[in-house]
N, C-alpha and C positions, 0 to 999 in steps of 0.2 A: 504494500500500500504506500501511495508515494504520498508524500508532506500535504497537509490540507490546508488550505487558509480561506477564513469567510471571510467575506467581503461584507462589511456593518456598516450603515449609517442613517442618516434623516431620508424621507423622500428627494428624490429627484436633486440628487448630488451625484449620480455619472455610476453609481455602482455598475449597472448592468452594462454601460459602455465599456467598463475596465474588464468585465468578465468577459467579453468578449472577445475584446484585443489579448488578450493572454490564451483564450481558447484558441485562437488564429482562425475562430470563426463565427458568423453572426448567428447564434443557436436563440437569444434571450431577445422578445422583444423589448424596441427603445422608443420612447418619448417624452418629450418635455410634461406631458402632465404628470405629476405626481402620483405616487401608487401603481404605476402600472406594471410591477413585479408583486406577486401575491404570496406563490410559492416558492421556495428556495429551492433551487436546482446547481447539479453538480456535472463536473465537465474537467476533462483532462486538460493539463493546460503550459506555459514553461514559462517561467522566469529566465529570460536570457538561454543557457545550455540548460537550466536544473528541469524538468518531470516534477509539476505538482498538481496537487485537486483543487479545483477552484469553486467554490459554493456560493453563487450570486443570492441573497437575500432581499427580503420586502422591505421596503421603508421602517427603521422604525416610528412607531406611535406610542405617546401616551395613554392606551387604551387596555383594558386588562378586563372589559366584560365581551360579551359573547358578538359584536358587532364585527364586521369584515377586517378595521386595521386592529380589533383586538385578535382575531384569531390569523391576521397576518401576523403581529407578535410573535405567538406560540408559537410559529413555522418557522421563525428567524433562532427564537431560544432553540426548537429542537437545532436546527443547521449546529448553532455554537458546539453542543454536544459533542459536534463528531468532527470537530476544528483541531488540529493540532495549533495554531494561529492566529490572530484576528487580524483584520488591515480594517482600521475606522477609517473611515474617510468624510471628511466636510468639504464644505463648499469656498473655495479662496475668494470667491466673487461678493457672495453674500457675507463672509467672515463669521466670525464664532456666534451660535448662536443659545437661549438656553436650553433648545432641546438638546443640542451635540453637549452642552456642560452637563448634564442632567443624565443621558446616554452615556458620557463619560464616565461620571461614576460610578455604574452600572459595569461595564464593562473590567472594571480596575478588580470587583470584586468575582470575577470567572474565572480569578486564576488562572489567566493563559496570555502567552506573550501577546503585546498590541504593539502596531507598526500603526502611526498617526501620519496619513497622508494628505495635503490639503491638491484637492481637485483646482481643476478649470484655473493653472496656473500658466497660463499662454503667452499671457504679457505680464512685463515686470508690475504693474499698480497692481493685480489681483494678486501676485506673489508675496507682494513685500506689507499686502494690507492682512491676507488670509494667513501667513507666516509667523504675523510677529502676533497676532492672536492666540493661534495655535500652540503658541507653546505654555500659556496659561493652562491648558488641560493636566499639564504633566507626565505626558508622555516622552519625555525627552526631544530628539530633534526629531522634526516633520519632515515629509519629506513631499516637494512640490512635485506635484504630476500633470498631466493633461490626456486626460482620459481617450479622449476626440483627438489626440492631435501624436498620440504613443509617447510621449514627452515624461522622465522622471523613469521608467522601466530599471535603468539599471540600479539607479541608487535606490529603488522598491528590494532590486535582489541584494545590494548589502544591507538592508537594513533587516532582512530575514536571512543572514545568510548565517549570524551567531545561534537559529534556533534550529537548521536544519539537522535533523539527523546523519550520523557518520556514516558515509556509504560503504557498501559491502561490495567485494568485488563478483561480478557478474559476468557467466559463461555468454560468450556471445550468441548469435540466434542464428542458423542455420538456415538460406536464403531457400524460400520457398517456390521450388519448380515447377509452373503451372504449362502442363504440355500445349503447345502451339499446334494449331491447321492451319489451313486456311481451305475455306468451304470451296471457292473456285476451283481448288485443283480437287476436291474429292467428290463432288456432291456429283458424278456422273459415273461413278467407281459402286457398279450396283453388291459390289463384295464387300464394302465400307459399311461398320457399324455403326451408325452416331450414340446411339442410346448403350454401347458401351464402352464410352470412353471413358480413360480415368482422372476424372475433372480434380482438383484439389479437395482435401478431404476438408468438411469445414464445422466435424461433428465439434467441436471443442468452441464453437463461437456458440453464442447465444440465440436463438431465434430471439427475431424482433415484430415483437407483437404492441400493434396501432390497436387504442380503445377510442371510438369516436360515434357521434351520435348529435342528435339535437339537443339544445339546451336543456339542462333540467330532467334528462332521463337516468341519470344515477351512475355517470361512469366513473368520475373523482370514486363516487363510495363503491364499486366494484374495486374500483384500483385501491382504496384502502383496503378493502374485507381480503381481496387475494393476499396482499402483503402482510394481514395482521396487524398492521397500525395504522396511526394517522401522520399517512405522510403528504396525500395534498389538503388545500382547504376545500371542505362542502359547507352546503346549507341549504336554504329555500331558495335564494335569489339565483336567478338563472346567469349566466356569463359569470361565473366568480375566478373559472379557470379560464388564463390567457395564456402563458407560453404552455407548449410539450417538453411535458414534465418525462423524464426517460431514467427510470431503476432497473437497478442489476434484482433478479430473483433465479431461485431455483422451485422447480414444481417434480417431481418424481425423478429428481437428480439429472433434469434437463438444465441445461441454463436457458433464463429466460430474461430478455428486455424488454419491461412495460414501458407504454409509452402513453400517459395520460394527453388528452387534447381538449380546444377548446370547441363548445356545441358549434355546431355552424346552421345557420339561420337561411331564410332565402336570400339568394345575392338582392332581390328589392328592400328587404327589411335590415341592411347591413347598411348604416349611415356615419356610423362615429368609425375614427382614421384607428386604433383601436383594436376594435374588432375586426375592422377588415386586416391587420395584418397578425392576429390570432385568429381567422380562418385560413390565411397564408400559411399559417404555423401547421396548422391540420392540415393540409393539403400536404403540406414537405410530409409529415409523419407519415401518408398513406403510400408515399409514392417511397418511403426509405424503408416501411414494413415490410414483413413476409407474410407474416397474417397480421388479418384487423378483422377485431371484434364490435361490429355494428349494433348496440347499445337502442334498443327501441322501448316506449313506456307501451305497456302492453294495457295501459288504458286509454293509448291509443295508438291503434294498431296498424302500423306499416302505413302511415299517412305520407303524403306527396313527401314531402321534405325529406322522409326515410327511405324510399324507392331510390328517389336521385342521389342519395348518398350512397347507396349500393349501389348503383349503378355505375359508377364513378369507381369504386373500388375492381368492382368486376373489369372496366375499362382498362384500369390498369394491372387488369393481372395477377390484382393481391388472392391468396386466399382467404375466405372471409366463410364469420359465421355471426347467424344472427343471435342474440342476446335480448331475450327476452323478459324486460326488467319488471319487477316490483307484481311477478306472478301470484302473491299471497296477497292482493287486493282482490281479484279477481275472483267472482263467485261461479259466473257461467262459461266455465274452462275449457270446454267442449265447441262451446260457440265462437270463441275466440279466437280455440286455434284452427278452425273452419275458414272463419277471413283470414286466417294467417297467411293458408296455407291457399286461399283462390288468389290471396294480392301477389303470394311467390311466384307461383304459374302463369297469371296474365301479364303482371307488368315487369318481370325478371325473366321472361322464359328463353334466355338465354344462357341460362346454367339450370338444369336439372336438379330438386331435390339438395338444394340448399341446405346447409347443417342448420337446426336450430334447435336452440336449446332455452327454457324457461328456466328465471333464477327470480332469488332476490337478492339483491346485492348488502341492503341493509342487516339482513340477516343472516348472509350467510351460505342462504339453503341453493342447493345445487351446483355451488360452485366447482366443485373436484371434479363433476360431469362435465362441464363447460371446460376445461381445462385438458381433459382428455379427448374433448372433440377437438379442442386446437392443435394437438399433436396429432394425431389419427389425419386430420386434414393437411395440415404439411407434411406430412410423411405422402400423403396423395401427392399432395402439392410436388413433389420430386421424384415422382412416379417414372422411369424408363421401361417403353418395352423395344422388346426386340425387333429389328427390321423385317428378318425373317419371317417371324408370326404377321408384323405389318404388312406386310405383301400377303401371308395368305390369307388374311382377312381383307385383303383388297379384293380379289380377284375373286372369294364367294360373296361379299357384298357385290360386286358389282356385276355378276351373274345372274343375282336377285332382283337388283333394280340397277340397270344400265342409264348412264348418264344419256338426257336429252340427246338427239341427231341434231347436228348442227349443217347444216345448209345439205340434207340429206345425208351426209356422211356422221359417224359415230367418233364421238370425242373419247375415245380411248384412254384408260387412268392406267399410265407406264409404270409408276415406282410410286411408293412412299417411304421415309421414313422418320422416327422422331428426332430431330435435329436440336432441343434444348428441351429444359427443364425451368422450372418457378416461372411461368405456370408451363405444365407439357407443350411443347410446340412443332407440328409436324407440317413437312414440309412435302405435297404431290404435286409429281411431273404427269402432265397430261397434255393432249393433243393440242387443244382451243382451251387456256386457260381464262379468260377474257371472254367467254363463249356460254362457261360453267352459271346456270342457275345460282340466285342464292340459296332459293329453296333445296337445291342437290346439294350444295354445303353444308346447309344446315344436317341434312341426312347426313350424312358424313360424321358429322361431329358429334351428334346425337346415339348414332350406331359407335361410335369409340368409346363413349362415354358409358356405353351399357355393355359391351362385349370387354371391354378391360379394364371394369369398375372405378373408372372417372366420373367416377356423378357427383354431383355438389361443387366443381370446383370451375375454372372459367380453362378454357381449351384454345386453342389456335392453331389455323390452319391457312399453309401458304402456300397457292398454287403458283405453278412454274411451267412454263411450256419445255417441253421435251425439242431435245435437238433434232433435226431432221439431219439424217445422216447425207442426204440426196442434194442438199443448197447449195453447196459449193459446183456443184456441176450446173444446176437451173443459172447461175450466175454468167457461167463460164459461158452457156446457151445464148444469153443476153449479150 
């Protein structure tokens, strides 16, 4: 575990710009309005050469009852916890004020080294007015930074560099050889496997799993109840979560990376700057997941807002299951999972037989179910078969139903075979690809999905015309 330092201060003093410039990337949203860090989130990150965790926190607030900057507090106290370090930071513009004196002392009594940096110190008048305040706290010498502008970085690394721990010496790593093709010289090589090649083995990373959904349907408290604690904020008021919030877990000795997000609304009902770039935030999660768990309030069931967000996830290929929240409200169980399952069919039927799973997040209940359907599904999810079997599943599908005649002649399907994985992606050579029905596509993919139990998950399929061995002579004719 490499050195950890929170990042503490008053609202909108540049925390979450500092976390980011040391992450070497833009993970945390930023704006000048105050508060708009909730949750404390953690991120690899370097001081200069050194590997350390960097934990961007909420604003502090004087608030300590159950309201939003009270239970941002609690979020910012747990972060300290797990700090080997604090870096306070104030404002150089604004200068000392008595919430940073007030937070000061607060800080003096956690017992954990403090590095006192004054922000927003770009030009010498905020330097030399924010400086010589700063040293009133008692933190010894401050150290001028500028968040926005990378300014102060080094002398942040001496002033944490008497607390870093002694390094131990480390075997180096062993460069990881990811085998090269290239698809133009094989893909007309009908003896060539794709679906058994031996890609980098990547069981030791963590699946990354996206929780995403409309406002207000209970994914903060899913993502608390799977982890066992309170590690983002909930409550009743809908948008409380703005950045993707992303923890390490293990579930049946898988690793796993949750990744909480914020609801996302219809693009007409998204007016504040805000929220649109915490549904920016969800969108990055879905398209960097492997699976995402689609989070819907089961009293109300798979309404527009929830189709278009599946649908969007199917788009990209994620594997996804749906979550169906706050199932112990629910009296007539029978009737509901009846719309469930006509709204899957008619406005999804693009993937067959969708996983879904009923929970309650606040209690608890079903969750170890839902958690084994996410595995079971990415195990689909990286499903290969073999070329072999591919073609003889071509040639009796296409016995049974022969592709439309095209201009009286027969579009002939030459080859297939599966060419990737996340999500399965098979690639047929055929006569008149540009010619092929969607509706015989569809057939296609439909019939894979039920003869080598890929149902539930989203499939692709890319046709290709087959070479004409005879062109080069029609040419030569001309």
């Amino acid at each position: 575990m490499s050195f950890t330092i929170a990042i503490i201060g008053r609202p909108n003093v540049g925390k979450s710009t500092l976390f980011n410039r040391l992450a070497g990337k833009k993970l945390a949203i930023i704006d000048n309005t105050p508060g708009v860090t909730r949750d404390w989130r953690e991120a690899p990150g370097w001081l200069l050469d050194k590997p350390v965790t960097i934990l961007d926190t909420a604003g502090l607030e004087e608030a300590f009852d159950d309201s939003i900057e009270g239970r941002m507090r609690k979020q910012t106290e747990e972060a300290l916890t797990r700090a080997d370090a604090i870096l306070f930071m104030i404002d150089g513009r604004q200068g000392l004020t008595p919430a940073d004196e007030h937070f000061a002392g607060w800080l003096r009594r956690q017992k954990k080294p403090v590095v006192l940096c004054v922000n927003k110190c770009e030009n010498e008048n905020a330097a030399a007015t924010g400086m010589g305040e700063a040293y009133a706290l008692g933190f010894g010498d401050p150290v001028p930074i500028s968040s926005a502008h990378g300014f102060g970085i080094e002398d942040l690394y001496n002033a944490f560099e008497p607390h870093f721990p002694k390094e131990e010496a480390q075997e180096e790593e062993s460069e990881n050889i990811v085998p090269h093709f290239d698809i133009d010289e094989i893909e007309d090589d009908e003896n060539f496997d794709f679906a058994e090649l031996e890609l980098k083995d990547d069981s030791d990373k963590p699946i990354k799993i996206a929780i995403v959904g409309r406002p207000n349907v209970g994914k903060s408290t899913l993502m608390n109840s799977l982890l066992d604690e309170h590690r983002v904020m909930t409550g009743p008021e809908a948008g409380i979560t703005r950045d993707a919030i992303a923890v390490d877990w293990e579930f049946n000795d898988r690793k796993i990376r949750l990744v909480d997000t914020a609801g996302m609304r219809k693009k007409s009902k998204v007016n504040e700057k805000i929220e649109k770039m915490a549904v920016e935030d969800s969108v990055r999660a879905i398209r960097l997941a492997q699976v995402v768990i689609v989070v819907i309030d089961a009293n109300m069931i798979m309404e527009k807002q929830d189709l278009q967000i599946a649908d969007h996830v199917l788009n990209e290929g994620r594997a996804m299951i749906i979550a169906v929240n706050k199932w112990d409200t629910i009296k007539n169980k029978t009737e509901v999972l009846e719309q469930l399952n006509y709204r899957l069919e008619t406005s999804l039927a693009q993937v067959r037989r969708l996983p879904t799973v009923t929970i309650s997040a606040l209690n608890g209940r079903n969750l170890g179910y839902l958690m084994q359907t996410v595995l079971d599904t990415y195990d689909l999810w990286n499903k290969r078969v073999s070329t072999s079997k591919m073609n003889q599943w071509l040639a009796a599908r296409e016995s049974q139903h022969p592709a439309p005649l095209f201009e009286g002649r027969s579009n002939r399907l030459k080859y297939i075979t599966q060419i990737n994985i996340r999500p399965p992606t098979f690639s047929l050579w055929l006569s008149k690809p540009q010619e092929l029905p969607g509706s015989y596509k569809r057939y296609l993919l439909n019939a894979l999905r039920e003869d080598f139990g890929l149902e539930g998950i989203a499939l692709r399929l890319l046709l290709r015309a087959s070479k004409n061995p005879y062109e080069h002579k029609k040419r030569r004719q001309n």
